[in-house]
C-alpha positions in Angstrom: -194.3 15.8 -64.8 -191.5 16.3 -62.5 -188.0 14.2 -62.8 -187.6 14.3 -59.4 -187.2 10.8 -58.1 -189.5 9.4 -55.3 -187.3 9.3 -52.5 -187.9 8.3 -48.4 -187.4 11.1 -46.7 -184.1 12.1 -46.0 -183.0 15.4 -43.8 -180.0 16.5 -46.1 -178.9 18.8 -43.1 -177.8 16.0 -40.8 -175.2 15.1 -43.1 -171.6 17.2 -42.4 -169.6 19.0 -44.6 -166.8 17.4 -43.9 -164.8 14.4 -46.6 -165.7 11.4 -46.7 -167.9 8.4 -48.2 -171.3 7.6 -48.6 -172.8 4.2 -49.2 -176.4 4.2 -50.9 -178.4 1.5 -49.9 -181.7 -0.2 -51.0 -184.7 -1.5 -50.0 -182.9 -4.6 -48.2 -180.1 -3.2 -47.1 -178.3 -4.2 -50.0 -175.2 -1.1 -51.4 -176.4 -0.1 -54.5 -173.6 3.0 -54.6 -170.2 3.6 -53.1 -168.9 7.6 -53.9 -166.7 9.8 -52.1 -166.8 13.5 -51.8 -165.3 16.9 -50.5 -167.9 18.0 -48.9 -170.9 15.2 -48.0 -173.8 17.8 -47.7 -173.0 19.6 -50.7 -172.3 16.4 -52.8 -175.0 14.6 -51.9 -177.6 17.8 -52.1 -176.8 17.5 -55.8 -178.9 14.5 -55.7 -181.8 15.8 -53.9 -181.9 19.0 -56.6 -185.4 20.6 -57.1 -185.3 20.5 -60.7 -183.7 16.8 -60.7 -180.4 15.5 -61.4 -180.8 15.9 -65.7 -179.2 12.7 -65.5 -181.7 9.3 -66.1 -179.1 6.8 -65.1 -178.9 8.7 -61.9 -182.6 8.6 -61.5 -182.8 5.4 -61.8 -180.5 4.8 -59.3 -182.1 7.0 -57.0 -185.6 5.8 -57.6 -184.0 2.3 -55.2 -182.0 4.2 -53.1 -183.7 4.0 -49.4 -181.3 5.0 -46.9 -177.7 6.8 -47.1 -174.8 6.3 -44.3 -171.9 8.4 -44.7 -168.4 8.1 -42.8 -166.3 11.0 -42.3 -162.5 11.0 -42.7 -159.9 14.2 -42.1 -158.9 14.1 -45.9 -159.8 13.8 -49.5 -157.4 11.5 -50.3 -158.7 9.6 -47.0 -161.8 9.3 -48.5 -160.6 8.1 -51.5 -159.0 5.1 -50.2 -162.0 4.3 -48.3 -163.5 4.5 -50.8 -161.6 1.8 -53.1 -161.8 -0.6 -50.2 -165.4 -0.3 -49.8 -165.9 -0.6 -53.8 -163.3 -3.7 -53.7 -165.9 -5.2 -50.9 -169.1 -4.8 -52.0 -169.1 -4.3 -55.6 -171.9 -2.2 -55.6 -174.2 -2.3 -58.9 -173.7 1.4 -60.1 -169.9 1.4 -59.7 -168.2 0.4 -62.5 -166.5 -2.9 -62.1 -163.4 -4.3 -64.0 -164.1 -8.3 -64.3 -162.9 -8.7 -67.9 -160.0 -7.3 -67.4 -156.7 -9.1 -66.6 -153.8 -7.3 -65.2 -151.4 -6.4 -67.8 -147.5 -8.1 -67.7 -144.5 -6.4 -67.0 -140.8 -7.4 -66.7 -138.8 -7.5 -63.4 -135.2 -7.4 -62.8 -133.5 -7.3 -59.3 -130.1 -5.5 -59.7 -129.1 -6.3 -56.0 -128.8 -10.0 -57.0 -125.8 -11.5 -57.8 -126.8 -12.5 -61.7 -130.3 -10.6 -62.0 -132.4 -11.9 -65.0 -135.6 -10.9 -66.5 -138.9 -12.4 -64.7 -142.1 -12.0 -66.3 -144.8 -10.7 -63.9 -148.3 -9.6 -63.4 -148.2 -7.7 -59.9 -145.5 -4.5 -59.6 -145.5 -4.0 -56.1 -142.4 -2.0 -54.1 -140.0 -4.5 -53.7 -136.4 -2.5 -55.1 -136.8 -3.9 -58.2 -137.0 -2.9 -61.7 -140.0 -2.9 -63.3 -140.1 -2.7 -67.4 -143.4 -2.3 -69.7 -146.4 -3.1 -69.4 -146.8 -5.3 -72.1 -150.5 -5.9 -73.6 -150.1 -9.7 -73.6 -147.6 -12.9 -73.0 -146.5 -13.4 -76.5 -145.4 -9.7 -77.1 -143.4 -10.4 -73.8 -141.9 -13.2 -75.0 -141.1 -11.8 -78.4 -139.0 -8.8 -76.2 -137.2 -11.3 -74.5 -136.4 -13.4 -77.3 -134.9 -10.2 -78.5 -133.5 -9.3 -75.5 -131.4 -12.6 -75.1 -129.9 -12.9 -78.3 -128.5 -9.1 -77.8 -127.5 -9.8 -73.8 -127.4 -13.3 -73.2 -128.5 -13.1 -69.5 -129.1 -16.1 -66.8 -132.8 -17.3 -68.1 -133.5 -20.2 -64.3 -132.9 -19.4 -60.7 -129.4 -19.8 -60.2 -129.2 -22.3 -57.8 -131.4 -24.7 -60.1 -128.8 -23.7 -63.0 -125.6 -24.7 -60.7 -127.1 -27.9 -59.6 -127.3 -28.9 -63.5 -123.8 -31.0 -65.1 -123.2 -28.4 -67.4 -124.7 -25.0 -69.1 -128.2 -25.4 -70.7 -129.0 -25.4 -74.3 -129.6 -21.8 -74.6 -126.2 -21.1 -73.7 -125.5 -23.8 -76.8 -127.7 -21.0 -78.4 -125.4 -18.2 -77.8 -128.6 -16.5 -75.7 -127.2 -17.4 -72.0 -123.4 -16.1 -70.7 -123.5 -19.4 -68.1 -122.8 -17.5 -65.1 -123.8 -20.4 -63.2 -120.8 -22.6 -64.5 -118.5 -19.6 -64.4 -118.3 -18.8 -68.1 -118.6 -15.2 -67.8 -117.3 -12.8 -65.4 -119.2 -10.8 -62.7 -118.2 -7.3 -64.1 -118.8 -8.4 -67.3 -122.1 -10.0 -66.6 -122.8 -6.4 -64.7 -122.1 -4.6 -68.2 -124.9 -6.8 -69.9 -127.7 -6.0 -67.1 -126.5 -2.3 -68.1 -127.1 -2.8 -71.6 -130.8 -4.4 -71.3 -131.6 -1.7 -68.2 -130.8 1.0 -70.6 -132.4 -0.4 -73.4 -135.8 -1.4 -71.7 -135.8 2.0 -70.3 -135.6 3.5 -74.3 -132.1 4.4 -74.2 -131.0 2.8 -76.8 -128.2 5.6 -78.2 -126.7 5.3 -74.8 -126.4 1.1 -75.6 -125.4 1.7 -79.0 -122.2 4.0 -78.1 -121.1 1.8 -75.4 -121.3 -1.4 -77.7 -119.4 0.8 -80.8 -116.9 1.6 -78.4 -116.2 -2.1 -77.0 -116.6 -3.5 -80.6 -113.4 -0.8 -81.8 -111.3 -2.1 -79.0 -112.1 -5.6 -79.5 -110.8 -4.9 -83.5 -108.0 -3.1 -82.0 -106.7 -6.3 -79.7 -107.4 -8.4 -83.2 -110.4 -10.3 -81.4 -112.1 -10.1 -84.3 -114.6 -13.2 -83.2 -115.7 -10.7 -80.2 -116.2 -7.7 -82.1 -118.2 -9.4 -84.9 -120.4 -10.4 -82.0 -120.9 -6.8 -80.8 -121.6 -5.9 -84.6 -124.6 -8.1 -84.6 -125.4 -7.1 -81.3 -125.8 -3.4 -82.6 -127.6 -3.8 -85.5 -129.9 -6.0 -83.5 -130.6 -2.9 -81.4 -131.1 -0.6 -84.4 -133.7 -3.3 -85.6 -135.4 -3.2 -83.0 -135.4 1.1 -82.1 -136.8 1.2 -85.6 -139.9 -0.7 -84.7 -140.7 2.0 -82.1 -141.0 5.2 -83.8 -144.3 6.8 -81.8 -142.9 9.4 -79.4 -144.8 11.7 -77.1 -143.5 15.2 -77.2 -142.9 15.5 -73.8 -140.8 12.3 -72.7 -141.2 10.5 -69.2 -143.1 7.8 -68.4 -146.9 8.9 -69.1 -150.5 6.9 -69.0 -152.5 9.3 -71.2 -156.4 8.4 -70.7 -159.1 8.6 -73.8 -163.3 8.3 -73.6 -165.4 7.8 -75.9 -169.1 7.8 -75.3 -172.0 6.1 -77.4 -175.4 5.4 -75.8 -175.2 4.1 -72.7 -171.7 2.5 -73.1 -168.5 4.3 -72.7 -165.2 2.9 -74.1 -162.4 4.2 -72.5 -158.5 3.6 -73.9 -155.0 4.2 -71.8 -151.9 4.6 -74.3 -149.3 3.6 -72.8 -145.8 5.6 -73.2 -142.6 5.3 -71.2 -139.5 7.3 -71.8 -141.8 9.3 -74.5 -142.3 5.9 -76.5 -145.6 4.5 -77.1 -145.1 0.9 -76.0 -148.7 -0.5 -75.8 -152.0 0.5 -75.5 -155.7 -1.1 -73.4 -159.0 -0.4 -73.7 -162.6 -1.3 -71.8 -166.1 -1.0 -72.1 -168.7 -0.2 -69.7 -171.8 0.8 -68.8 -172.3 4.6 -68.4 -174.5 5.0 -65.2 -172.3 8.0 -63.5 -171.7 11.3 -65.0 -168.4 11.4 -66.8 -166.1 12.9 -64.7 -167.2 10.6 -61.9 -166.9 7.4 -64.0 -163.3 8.8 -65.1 -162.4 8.7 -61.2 -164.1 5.4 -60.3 -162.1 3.8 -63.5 -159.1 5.9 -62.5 -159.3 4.0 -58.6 -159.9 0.6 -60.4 -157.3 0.5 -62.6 -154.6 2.0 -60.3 -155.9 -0.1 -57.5 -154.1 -3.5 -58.2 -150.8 -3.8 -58.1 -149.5 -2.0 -61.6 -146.6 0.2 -63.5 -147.6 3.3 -61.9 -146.1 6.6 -64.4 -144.8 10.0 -63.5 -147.9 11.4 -65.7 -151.5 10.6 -65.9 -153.3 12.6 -68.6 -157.3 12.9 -68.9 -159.7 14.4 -71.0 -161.9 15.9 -68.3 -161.0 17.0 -65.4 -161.9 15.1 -62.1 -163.0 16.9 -58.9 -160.8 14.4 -57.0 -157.3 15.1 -58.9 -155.0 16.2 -56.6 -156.4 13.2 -53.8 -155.6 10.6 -57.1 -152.2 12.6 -57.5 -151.4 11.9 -54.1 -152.8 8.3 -53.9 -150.9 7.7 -56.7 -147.7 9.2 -55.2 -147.7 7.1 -52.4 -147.9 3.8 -54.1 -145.1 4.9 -56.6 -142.5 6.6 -54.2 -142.3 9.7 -55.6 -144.6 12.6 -57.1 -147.9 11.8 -59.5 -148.7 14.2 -61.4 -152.6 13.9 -62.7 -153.4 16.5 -65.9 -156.1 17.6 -67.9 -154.1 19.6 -70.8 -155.3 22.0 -72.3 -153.1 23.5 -75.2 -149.7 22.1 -76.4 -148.0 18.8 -77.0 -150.2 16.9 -74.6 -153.5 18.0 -75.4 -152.5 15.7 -79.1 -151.9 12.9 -76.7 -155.2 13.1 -75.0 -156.7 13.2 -78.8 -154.7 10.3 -80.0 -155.9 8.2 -77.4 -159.9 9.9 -77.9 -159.3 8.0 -81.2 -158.5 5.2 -80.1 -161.1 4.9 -77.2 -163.5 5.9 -80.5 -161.7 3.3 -82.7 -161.9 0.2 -80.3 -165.1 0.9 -79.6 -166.1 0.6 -83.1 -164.3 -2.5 -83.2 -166.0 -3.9 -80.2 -169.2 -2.8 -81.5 -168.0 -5.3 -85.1 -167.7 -7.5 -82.9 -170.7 -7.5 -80.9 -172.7 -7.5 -84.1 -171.0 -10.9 -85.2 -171.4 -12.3 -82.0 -175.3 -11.3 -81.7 -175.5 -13.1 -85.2 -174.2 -15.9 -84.1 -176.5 -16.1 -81.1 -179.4 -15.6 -82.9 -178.3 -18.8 -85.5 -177.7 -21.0 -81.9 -181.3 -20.0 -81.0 -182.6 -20.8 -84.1 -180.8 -23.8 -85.0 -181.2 -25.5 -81.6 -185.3 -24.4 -80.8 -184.1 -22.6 -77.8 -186.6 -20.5 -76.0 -184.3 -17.7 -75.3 -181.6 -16.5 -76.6 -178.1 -18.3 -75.0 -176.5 -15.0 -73.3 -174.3 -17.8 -70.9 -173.7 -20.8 -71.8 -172.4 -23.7 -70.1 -170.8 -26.8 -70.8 -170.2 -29.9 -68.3 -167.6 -32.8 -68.7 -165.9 -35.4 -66.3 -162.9 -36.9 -66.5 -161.2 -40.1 -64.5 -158.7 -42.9 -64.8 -160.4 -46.0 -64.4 -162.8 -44.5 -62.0 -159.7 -42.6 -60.0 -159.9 -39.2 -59.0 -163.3 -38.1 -60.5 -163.3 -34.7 -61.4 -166.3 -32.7 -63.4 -165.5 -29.4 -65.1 -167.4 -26.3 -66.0 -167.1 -24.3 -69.1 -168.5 -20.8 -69.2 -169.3 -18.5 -72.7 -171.3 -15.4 -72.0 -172.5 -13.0 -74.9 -170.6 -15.2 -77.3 -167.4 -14.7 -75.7 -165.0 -17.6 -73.2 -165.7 -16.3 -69.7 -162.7 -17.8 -68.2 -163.2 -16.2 -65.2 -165.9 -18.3 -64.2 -164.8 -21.7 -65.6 -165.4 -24.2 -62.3 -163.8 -27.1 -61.1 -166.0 -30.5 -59.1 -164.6 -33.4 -56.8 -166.6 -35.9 -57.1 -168.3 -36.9 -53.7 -171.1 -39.1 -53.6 -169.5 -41.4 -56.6 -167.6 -44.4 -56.6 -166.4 -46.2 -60.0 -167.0 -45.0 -63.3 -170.3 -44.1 -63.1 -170.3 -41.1 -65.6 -173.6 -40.3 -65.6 -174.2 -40.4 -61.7 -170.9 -38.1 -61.7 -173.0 -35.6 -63.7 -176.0 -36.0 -61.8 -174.1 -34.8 -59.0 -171.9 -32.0 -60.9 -175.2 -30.3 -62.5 -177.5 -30.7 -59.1 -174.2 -29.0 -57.1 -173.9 -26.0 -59.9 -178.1 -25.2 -60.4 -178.6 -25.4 -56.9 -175.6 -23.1 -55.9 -176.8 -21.2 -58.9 -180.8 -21.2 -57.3 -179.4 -19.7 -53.7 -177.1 -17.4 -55.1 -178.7 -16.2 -58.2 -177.2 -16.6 -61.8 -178.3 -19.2 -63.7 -177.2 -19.8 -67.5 -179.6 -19.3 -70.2 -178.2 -22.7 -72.1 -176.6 -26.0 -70.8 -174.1 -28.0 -73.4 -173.2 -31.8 -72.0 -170.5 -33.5 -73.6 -172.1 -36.6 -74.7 -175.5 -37.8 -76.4 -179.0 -39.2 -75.7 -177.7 -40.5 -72.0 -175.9 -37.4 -70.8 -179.0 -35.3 -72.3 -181.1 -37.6 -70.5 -179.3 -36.9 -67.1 -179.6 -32.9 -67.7 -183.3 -33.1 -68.5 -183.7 -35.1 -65.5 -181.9 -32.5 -63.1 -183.9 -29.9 -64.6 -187.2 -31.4 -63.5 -186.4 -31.9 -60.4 -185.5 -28.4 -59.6 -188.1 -27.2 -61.4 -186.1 -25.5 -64.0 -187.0 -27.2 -67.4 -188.6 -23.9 -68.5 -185.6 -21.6 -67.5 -182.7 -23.4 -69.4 -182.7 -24.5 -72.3 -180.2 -28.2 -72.9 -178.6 -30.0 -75.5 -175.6 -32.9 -75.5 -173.3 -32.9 -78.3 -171.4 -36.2 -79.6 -168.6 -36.3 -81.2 -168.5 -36.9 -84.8 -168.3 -41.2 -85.8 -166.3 -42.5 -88.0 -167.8 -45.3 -90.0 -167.2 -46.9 -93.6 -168.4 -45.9 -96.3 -171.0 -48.1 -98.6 -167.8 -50.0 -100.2 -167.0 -50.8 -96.7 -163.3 -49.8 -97.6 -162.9 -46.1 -96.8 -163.7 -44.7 -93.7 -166.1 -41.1 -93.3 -166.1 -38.7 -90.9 -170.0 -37.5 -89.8 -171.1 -34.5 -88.7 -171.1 -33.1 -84.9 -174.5 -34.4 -83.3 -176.7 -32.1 -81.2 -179.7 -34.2 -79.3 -182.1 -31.6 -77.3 -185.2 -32.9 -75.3 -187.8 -34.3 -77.0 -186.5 -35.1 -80.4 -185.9 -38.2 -81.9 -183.0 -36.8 -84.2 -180.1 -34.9 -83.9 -179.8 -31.7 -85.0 -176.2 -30.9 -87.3 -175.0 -27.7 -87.6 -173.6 -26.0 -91.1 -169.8 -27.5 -91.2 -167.1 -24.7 -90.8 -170.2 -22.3 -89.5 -169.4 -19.9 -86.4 -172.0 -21.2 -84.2 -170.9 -25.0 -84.6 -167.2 -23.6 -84.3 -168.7 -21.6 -80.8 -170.1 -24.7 -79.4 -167.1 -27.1 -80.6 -164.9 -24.9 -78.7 -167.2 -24.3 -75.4 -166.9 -28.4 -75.3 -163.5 -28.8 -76.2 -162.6 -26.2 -73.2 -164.5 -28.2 -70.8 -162.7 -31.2 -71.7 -159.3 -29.2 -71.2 -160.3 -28.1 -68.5 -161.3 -31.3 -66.6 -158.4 -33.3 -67.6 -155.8 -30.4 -66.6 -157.4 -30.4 -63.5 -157.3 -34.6 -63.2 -153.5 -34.2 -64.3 -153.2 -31.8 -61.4 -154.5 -33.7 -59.0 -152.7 -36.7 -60.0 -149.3 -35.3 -59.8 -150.3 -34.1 -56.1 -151.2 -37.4 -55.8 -147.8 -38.9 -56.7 -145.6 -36.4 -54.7 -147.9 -36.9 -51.5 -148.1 -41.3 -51.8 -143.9 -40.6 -52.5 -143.1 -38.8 -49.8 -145.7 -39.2 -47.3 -144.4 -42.2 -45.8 -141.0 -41.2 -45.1 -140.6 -40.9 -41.5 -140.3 -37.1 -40.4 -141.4 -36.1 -43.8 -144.4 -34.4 -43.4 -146.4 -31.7 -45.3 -144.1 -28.4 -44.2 -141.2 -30.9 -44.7 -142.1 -31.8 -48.2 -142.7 -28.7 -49.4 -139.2 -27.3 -48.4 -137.7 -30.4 -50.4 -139.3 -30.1 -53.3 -138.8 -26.1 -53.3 -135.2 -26.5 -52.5 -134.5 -29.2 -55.4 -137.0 -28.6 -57.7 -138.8 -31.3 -58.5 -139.5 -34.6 -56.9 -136.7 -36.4 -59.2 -133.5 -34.1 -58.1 -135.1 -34.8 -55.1 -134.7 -39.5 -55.8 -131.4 -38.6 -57.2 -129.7 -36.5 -54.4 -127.0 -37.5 -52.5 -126.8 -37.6 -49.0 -124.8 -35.1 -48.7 -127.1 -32.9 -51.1 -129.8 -34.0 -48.5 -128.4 -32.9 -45.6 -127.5 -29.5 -46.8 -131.5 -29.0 -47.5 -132.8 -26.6 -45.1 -135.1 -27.7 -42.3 -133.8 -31.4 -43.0 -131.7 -33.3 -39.9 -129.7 -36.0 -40.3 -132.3 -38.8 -39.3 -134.5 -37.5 -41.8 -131.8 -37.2 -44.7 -131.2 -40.5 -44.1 -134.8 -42.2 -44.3 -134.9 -39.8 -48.0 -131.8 -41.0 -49.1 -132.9 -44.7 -47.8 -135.7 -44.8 -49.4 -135.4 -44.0 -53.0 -132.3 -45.9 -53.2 -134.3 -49.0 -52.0 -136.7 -48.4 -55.1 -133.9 -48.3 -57.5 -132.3 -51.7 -55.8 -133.3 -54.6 -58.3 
């Protein structure tokens, strides 16, 4: 039997040679695909091959495709960008898509500021400024800076908020802040500490180490012996911390070296890091293998690039992409300067391409531990519970108020046994007045399942943060949209405490889980991972909802403060609370303070300053 998928008929020869993209659409309309190409005819000819594509994720996508619209542009590297906006857009099924990944930090530091100081950030766009990392997560940031600090005590607040202060802040106490707001260290010598953490960020560290020696002999010679013991530590500090880095790439420079590993239909692919020649961190992700290597290479290449990120001199691959010399020049434009993208093939960096193979190969055994445990735990949930399928999302529902104030309903996600923070949801409460907490889930649960009806995506389990009542207001919800046999519910209660037989000590009982049409609860095995799962999918809920109340409260306080001030209105506000910081500098300024505020005139400095000084008046 042939391979060749049953396509409409479609006259390959209208199609041009020339670059561009070409969308692959369904039977409604819908774009199932999104690729780019050299040369359209040729590229898409491929497809259409006598003897089939050889490849049966292709042919699956094929076997839907039922019409194909192209768009020319003059260049590759045209069609590329194109490309990534039209992927951005749609999100086409068969390209790969990034959604569990979250952009990786880096440090900023602006040297054309007066006092620059390290700022920890997520976007790297062209702004002038330094950019230093990436670093894989927020507490291996903060264990750099903690370093950083104690060796060059730089400015750690804005430096107006700092000079607006009585007098230095505690980390100056610390010895980790110079206090350049309060003059306590010169420009030119706050100018040699941004040197010292430049070079050392950028892996120079013999270059810090010689200037330091050299100020720490003078400072013996002059006999201030305080200064140069400071300078001691300061150095062997730096040492410490160069001999926790001792991975170096062979060829130095700031490289991204790429590494795929592919198992079934999943590929795990893994980016090591390495700037100045050092390895400084490393990512990996999983996804579905529905393109033909090189191709998914590119798409992931576009992806990844595509937000704004460290972009290095080198990109190293283990195949080599069609499109390389369009990414190279992509890639140049959002850096500023040449992009070199390589697929080695002898020497140094063909090891670096292999080191991060393993890794790809390594994380996705890992990942495939992990999925394991998780599909155990599943399966126990499933069982435990009397659920009809097995929970692949799971959701949990809670609602928080102050004495029927602000009504707010939250929405916990967990899909394939994993917090799916991405899709956590916030509700205002509409139709509800009072502290009616099972009308406010009525409507929470009727808003989500009927959003989740026209749009598609329904979970698999519902979790409600209470007992028999909130359980009964789920399986109520579920009947009347006629989905009792699509999701499976429970409630869980919290555990009570009640005395023991000798009335004397109190005991702690068990979680409850009520589920439709039993009498008693069900308990799950103490300390077990799928009562620890759903403990946690209802404990994020809860945080959820009152972060959000406590959100929405503090608007609330700044808007009733402020809102009737004459002239003070929403632009107005704003710029206050921007230019002093908080809505207490803000009670506590002087009129003269007030007045120097931008945007603010003199009537309206006055009816501030009037204000809060009625309030403090007895």
């Amino acid at each position: 039997m042939s391979s060749k998928p049953t396509l409409p008929e479609i006259d390959l020869k209208k199609f041009p040679t020339a670059p561009g993209v070409y969308l692959m659409k369904g039977e409604g309309g819908e774009i199932l695909y999104v690729g780019k190409a050299k040369s359209l005819r040729a590229r898409l000819r491929s497809y259409f091959a006598s003897a089939g594509d050889g490849r049966l994720h292709v042919r699956f996508l094929m076997n839907r495709v039922r019409d194909i619209e192209t768009i020319v542009t003059d260049t590759e590297k045209e069609a590329l960008i194109l490309e990534n906006t039209l992927i951005k857009r749609h999100r086409p099924r068969y390209n790969i898509d990034l959604r569990d990944d979250k952009t990786y930090v880096s440090l900023r530091l602006d040297p054309r500021e007066e006092f620059p100081f390290l700022q920890v950030v997520r976007r790297v766009p062209r702004d002038g400024a330094l950019y230093f990392g990436p670093f894989a997560s927020s507490a291996a940031v903060k264990e750099t800076l903690k370093e950083i600090h104690r060796i060059f005590p730089l400015r750690r607040y804005p430096i107006e908020r700092c000079r607006r202060r009585g007098r230095p802040c505690l980390f100056h106490q610390m010895g980790q802040c110079s206090a350049p707001c309060h003059g306590l260290i010169s420009a030119g010598d706050y100018r040699e500490l941004v040197r010292g953490v430049i070079a050392l960020l950028a892996g120079r560290q013999s270059e810090v180490v010689d200037v330091m020696r050299a100020r720490m002999g003078a400072a013996a010679a002059a006999m201030r012996y305080e200064e140069a013991a400071r300078l001691r530590d300061q150095i062997r500090a730096v040492e410490q911390t160069v001999e926790k880095q001792k991975v170096d790439a062979a060829a130095g420079g700031d490289q991204d070296v790429v590494g795929l590993h592919r198992e079934g239909g999943e590929v795990e692919i893994a980016v090591l890091f390495f700037r100045l020649g050092k390895l400084v961190d490393r990512r990996s992700y999983n996804l579905t293998w529905r393109l033909d290597e090189t191709e998914l290479l590119s798409s992931f290449l576009q992806e990844f690039y595509g937000r704004d990120v460290f972009v290095p001199d080198q990109v190293l691959l283990p195949l080599a992409v069609d499109d390389a010399e369009a990414l190279g020049e992509w890639l140049g434009e959002k850096k500023g300067r040449k992009v070199a993208v390589l697929t080695p093939r002898r020497g140094p960096k063909v090891e670096l391409v292999g080191m991060a193979g393993r890794n790809a190969r390594e994380s996705f055994r890992e990942r495939g531990s992990r999925r394991e445990a998780r599909e155990a735990v599943l399966e126990e949930l499933c069982r435990r519970l009397h659920l009809s399928r097995s929970p692949r999302r799971m959701e949990c529902f809670d609602i928080s108020h102050v004495q029927g104030r602000l009504t707010v309903g939250s929405m916990a996600v967990v899909s394939e046994g994993e917090p799916d923070c991405s899709a956590y949801r916030h509700f205002r409460i509409r139709s509800v007045e009072g502290t009616d907490d099972y009308a406010c889930l009525r409507e929470v649960l009727r808003r989500r399942l009927q959003r989740g009806l026209k749009e598609g995506g329904l979970p698999d389990f519902i979790l409600v943060d209470g007992g028999r009542g909130q359980l009964s207001v789920l399986s109520e919800v579920l009947r009347e949209l006629g989905l009792e046999q699509e999701i499976d519910a429970a409630g869980i209660a919290k555990s009570r405490v009640v005395a023991n037989v000798r009335g004397k000590a109190v005991e702690r009982s068990e979680e409850r889980f009520f589920l439709p049409g039993r009498k008693n609860p069900v308990t799950l095995r103490s300390g077990s991972p799928a009562l620890f799962l759903l403990e946690r999918l209802r404990d994020e809920a809860h945080r959820f909802a009152v972060t959000y109340h406590r959100k929405l409260r503090g608007k609330e306080a700044l808007h009733s403060s402020l809102e009737g001030i004459p002239g003070v209105g929403p632009a107005r506000r704003k710029a206050l609370l921007k230019h002093f910081g908080s809505l207490k500098r803000v009670r506590a300024a002087t009129l003269e303070e007030l007045l120097a505020a931008p945007g603010v005139t003199g009537a309206v400095a006055r009816a501030v300053f009037a204000r809060y000084r009625e309030a403090e008046e007895p």
